[in-house]
C-alpha positions as CSV (number, residue, x, y, z in Angstrom):
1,X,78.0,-9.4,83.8
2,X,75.3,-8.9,81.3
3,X,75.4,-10.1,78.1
4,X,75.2,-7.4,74.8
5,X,71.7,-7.5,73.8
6,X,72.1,-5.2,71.1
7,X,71.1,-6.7,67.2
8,X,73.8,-8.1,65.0
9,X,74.0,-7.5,61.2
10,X,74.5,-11.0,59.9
11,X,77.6,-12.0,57.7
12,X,77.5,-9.2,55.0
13,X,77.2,-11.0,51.6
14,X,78.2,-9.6,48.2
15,X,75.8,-11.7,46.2
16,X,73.2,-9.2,45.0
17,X,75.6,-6.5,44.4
18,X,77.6,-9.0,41.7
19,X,75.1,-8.0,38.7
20,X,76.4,-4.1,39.1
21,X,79.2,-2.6,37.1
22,X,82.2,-3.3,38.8
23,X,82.2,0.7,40.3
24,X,79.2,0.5,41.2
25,X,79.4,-2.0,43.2
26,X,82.6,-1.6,44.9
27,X,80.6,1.7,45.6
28,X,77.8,0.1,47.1
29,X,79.9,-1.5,49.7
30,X,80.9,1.6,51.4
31,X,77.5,2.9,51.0
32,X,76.1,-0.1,52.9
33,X,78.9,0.3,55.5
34,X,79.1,4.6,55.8
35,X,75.5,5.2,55.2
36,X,73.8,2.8,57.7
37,X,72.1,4.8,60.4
38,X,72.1,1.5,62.4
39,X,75.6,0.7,62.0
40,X,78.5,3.4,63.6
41,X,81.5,0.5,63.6
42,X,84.7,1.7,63.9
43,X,85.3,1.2,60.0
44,X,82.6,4.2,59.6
45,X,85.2,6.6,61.3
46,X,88.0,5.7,59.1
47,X,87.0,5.3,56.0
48,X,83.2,7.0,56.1
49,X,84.8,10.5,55.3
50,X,86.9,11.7,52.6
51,X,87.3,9.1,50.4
52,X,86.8,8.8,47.1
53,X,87.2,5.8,44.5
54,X,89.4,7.2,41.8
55,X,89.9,4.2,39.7
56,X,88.6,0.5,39.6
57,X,88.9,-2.2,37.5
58,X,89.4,-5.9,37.8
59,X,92.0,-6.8,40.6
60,X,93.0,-3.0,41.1
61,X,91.1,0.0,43.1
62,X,92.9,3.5,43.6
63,X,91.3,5.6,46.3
64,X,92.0,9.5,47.6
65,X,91.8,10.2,50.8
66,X,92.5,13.4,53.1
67,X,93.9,12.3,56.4
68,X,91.5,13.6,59.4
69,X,92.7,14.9,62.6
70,X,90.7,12.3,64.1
71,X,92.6,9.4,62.4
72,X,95.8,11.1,63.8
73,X,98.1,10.2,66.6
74,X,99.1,12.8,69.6
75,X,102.2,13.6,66.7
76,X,99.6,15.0,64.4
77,X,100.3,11.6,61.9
78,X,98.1,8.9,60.6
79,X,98.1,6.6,63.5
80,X,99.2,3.1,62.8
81,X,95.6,1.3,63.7
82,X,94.2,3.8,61.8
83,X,96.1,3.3,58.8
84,X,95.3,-0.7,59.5
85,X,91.7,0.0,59.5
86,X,91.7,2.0,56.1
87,X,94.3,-0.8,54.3
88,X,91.9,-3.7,55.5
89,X,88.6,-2.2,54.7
90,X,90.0,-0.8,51.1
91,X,91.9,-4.0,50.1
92,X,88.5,-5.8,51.1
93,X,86.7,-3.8,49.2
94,X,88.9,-5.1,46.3
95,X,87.5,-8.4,45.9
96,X,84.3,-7.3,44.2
97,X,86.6,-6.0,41.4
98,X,86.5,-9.7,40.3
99,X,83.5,-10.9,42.3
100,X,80.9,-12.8,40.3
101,X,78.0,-15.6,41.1
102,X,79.1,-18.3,43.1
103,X,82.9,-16.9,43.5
104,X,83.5,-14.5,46.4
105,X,80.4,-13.7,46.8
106,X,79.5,-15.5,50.3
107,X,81.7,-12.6,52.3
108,X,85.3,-13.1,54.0
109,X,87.3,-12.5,57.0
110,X,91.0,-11.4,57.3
111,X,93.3,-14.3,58.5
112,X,96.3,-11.9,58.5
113,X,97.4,-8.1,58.1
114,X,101.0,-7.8,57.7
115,X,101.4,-3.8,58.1
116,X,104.5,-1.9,57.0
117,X,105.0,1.8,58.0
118,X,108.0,3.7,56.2
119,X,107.2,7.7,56.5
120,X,104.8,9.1,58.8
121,X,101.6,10.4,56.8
122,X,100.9,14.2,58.1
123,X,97.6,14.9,59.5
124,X,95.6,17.1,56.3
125,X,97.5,14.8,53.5
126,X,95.7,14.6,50.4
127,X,96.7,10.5,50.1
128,X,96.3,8.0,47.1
129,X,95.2,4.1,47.9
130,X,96.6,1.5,45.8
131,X,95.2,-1.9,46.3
132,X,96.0,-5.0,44.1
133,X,94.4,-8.7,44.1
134,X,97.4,-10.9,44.0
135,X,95.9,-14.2,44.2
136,X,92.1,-14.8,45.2
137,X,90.7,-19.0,45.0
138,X,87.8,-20.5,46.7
139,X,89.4,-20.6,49.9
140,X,92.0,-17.9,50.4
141,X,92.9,-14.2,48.6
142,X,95.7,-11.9,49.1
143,X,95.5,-8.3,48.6
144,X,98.1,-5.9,48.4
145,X,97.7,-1.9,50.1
146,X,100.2,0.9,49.8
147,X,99.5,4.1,51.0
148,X,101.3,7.0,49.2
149,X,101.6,11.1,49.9
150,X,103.2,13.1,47.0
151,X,104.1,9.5,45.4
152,X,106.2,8.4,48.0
153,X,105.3,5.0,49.9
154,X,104.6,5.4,53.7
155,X,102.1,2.6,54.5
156,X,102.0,-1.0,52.8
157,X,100.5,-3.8,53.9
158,X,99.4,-7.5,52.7
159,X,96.2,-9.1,53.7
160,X,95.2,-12.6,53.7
161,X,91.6,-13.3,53.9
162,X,89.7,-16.3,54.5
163,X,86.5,-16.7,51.7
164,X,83.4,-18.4,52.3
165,X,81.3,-20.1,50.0
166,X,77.9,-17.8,49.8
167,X,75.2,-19.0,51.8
168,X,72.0,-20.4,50.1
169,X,68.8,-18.9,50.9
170,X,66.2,-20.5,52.4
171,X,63.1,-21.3,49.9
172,X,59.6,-21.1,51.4
């Protein structure tokens, strides 16, 4: 068996993109994931088309969204990992509404996704986001997702995440 030789992004930190206007930078996240011609994660195929930030402010971001075939099941509906993938990059992508210097800044991993689906969401739906910080400390955050078509709830979910503490840079 050989081992993946390929080059590894190291831990994505937040850090430098604190100092931007809060829509800017939850902005710049996507950019640094979607634009990347070096990076084509899985991420990039859900959320790296048709999506667009609607509304942002601290502890809340609204995103719209038109549901691709290629996020669809074999039923022509958003498929369930699909719908995962979109709920834990955008609730993610929530924590730099109240990011600052020394407070989630160091990046964070997802500890748990508790996913909820109540109405299929048709393939070519014209979707609004909702994520909403409910608690975020040093240690821990949990974000809220819901996704709605024609203001009814299909998907929800609630995401735990694990936060590091930034990493210092190393002076020369």
């Amino acid at each position: 068996m050989t081992k993946d030789k390929s080059p590894r992004t190291p831990n994505f930190q937040v850090g430098g993109l604190t100092s931007l206007p809060i829509r800017e930078r939850v902005q710049a996240v996507f950019d640094v994931i979607t634009k990347d011609p070096n990076y084509s994660g899985f991420d990039t195929h859900a959320v790296g088309q048709n999506l667009t930030l609607v509304d942002v402010q601290p502890n809340v971001a609204k995103w719209e969204m038109e549901i691709g075939s290629h996020l669809c099941n074999k039923s022509g509906n958003l498929h369930g990992g699909a719908a995962a993938t979109i709920l834990d990059n955008l609730t993610s992508a929530a924590l730099l509404t109240i990011a600052r210097p020394g407070f989630l800044d160091g990046g964070h991993v997802s500890r748990t996704i508790t996913m909820s689906y109540l109405r299929p969401v048709p393939g070519g739906s014209r979707v609004t986001i909702d994520c909403e910080i409910q608690a975020a400390g040093r240690n821990t955050a949990n974000i809220s997702g819901k996704i709605f078509v024609d203001g009814k709830l299909c998907v929800s979910c609630i995401h735990d995440k694990v936060v590091f503490a930034r990493q210092p840079t190393a002076k020369l």
